[in-house]
C-alpha positions, 0 to 999 in steps of 0.5 A: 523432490521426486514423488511417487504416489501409489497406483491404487491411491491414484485410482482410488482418487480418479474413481471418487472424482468421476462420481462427483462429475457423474452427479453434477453434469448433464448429458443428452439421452441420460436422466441426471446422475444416471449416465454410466460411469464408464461414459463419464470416465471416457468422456472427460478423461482430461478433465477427471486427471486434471482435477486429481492431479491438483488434488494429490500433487500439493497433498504429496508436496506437502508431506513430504515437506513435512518430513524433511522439516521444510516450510514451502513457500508458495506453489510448487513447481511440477515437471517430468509428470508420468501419469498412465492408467493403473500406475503409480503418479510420478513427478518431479517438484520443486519448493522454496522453503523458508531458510534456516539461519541462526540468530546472531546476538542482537542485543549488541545492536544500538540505534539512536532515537532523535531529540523531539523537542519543538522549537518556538518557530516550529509552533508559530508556523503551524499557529500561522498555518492555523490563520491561513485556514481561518483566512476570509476573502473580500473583493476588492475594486476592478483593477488589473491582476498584480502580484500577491492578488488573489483571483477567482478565476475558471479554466479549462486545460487540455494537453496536446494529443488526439486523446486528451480529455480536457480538464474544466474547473468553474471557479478555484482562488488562485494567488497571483505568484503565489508559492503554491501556483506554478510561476508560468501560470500566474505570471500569464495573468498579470495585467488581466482585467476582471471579466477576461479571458486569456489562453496559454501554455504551460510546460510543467518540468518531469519532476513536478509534484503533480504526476498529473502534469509532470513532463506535460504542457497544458494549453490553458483558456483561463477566464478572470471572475473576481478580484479578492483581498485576504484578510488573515485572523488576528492571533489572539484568544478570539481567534483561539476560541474559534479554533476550538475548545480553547480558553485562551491563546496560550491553551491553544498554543500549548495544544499545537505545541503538544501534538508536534511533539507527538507527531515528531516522537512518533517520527524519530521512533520511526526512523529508529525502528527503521535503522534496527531493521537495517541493521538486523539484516545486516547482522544474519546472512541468509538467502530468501526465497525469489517468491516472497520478494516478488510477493512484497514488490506486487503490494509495493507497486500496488500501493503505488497504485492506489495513491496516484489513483486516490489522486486522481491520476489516470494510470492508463494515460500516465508515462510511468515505467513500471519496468523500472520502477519495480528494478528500482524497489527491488533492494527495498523489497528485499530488504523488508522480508528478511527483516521480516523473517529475522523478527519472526524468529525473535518473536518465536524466541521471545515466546511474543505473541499476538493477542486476541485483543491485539488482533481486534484492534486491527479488526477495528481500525479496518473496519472504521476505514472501510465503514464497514462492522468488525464482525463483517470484517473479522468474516471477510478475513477469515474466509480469505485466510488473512488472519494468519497474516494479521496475526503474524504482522503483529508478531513481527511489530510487537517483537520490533518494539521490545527490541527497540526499547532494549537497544535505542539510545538517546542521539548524542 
């Protein structure tokens, strides 16, 4: 687009600017407020046509925006600017807007929802998951280390390089060729005596699944400090009763059986919901704007931040090629904007939208995962004008869940 803004609004603009400035500074020789306003104007001349120049250019983007019936999306980009004294502002902006499309006829769609059955091995694993959690632990008579023991041990591991910082654990279970310990590890501990201390090094593969140790070989100074037999809780109405408010086993056993069915529901809906997005995408052909994607790859990587962080993971000694990583989501980000926009415009055309008890729901869940009170949250959301984008993220679910149920089938 090219602007032109009127040389007397201009003017009008730069003038109210220089008053505010002339309010707020204060120069050697001259009372607050009081330095001439000639002074100021020739004083901070880069500064007065700075703050007009973001003032007017978004202000004039916008309307002309409006009258073309566009959405912009993000800021404009401004160049060829001419800005002389006692003339007109001239420029050239350029926006992404959001696409216009058509709705194709979705109601065709069929995506299939899972059977949620639960199998009775599925619940006797987490009955036996339960035992585990419930296991004790007694010591048994000094011997050496074997397969299938478990031993207290402390250790303290550093990986090669000047800028290492080495890890130091007191005390942690550790059970000799277990599934859960790496097999290099426990297999330098075989034959230990209690009271002993043995030093290693273990070369953890790229694909490991602690991002901490992947790739990495730890040289390791491990200290053998007790000896330990597990005894697992015999699975009976006892056993039941401690696990909770259980009368029996089979009250117990009809309460795990119950929350995998809900877990797997909630999974095959899921999975469900994600095949109807695919194919909402694929059923409309339409560009999206390189903003939005960039904007959904920042809270993907983001996101992936804050989990390794939540692990514990050093993100500054951590070899991750974010580069790549983000080449890698880019499909993926893509792929959840235009979903994205199509359900935006279902839901305007089912007339779907997010109710005030809606939005107080998530208000809520916010604030009990933050500690913090709804009210706290609801002024902390509407100061960084996020409730819009609550709002609009409810939309978008609330009309995902009319169309799957209309268009999910039970999987033959």
């Amino acid at each position: 687009m090219e602007i032109e803004i009127p040389p007397e609004v201009v003017k009008k603009r730069l003038d109210a600017v220089a008053i505010q400035l002339q309010r707020r500074v204060r120069l050697p020789g001259f009372r607050p407020g009081k330095a001439p306003i000639s002074f100021i104007q020739q004083k901070f001349r880069d500064d007065i046509r700075s703050e007009v120049l973001q003032e007017l250019v978004p202000e004039y983007v916008r309307v002309r925006a409006q009258e073309q019936n566009w959405e912009p999306v993000g800021h404009p980009s401004v160049t060829d600017v001419q800005f002389a004294d006692d003339t007109a502002l001239r420029f050239k902006a350029t926006v992404e807007v959001l696409p216009e499309f058509q709705l194709e006829n979705y109601g065709d769609i069929s995506v299939p929802l899972e059977e949620s059955k639960v199998s009775e091995e599925e619940v006797v694993k987490n009955l036996d998951r339960l035992r585990e959690q419930a296991a004790t632990y007694v010591n048994l008579e000094e011997r050496p280390l074997q397969e299938g023991d478990f031993a207290s041990i402390g250790f303290e591991g550093i990986s090669p390089g000047k800028d290492s910082t080495p890890v130091k654990v007191e005390e942690v279970l550790c059970e000799i060729g277990g599934a859960n310990t790496m097999k290099e590890f426990t297999e330098n501990l075989k034959g230990a005596q209690l009271g002993e201390e043995r030093k290693f090094e273990v070369a953890y593969p790229p694909e490991f699944n602690d991002p901490r140790l992947a790739g990495k070989t730890i040289a390791y100074k491990v200290k053998v400090l007790g000896l330990k037999k597990k005894i697992l809780p015999e699975l009976n109405d006892d056993f039941a009763r401690e696990m909770g408010e259980f009368a029996s086993l089979d009250a117990l056993r009809q309460r795990v059986q119950d929350e995998l069915g809900k877990a797997k529901r909630e999974e095959a809906e899921q999975n469900a919901k994600s095949q109807l997005r695919q194919k909402l995408v694929e059923l409309h052909d339409f560009p999206v704007p390189e903003s939005m994607v960039e904007r959904q790859l920042e809270r993907r990587v983001e996101r992936l931040r804050r989990q390794l962080a939540a692990q514990g993971v050093d993100l500054k000694s951590l070899q991750m090629d974010w580069k790549k990583l983000r080449a890698s989501q880019q499909e993926s980000a893509l792929q959840e904007v235009k979903s994205a926009l199509i359900l935006e415009k279902i839901a305007e055309k089912e007339k779907i939208e997010a109710e005030e008890a809606d939005i107080e729901e998530e208000i809520g869940k916010i604030a009990a995962a933050s500690q913090q009170t709804s009210a706290m949250i609801r002024s902390r959301l509407t100061k960084e004008g996020a409730l819009d984008k609550i709002r609009a993220r409810i939309r978008i679910e609330k009309a995902l869940g009319i169309i799957f149920r209309k268009v999910s089938r039970p999987a033959s």
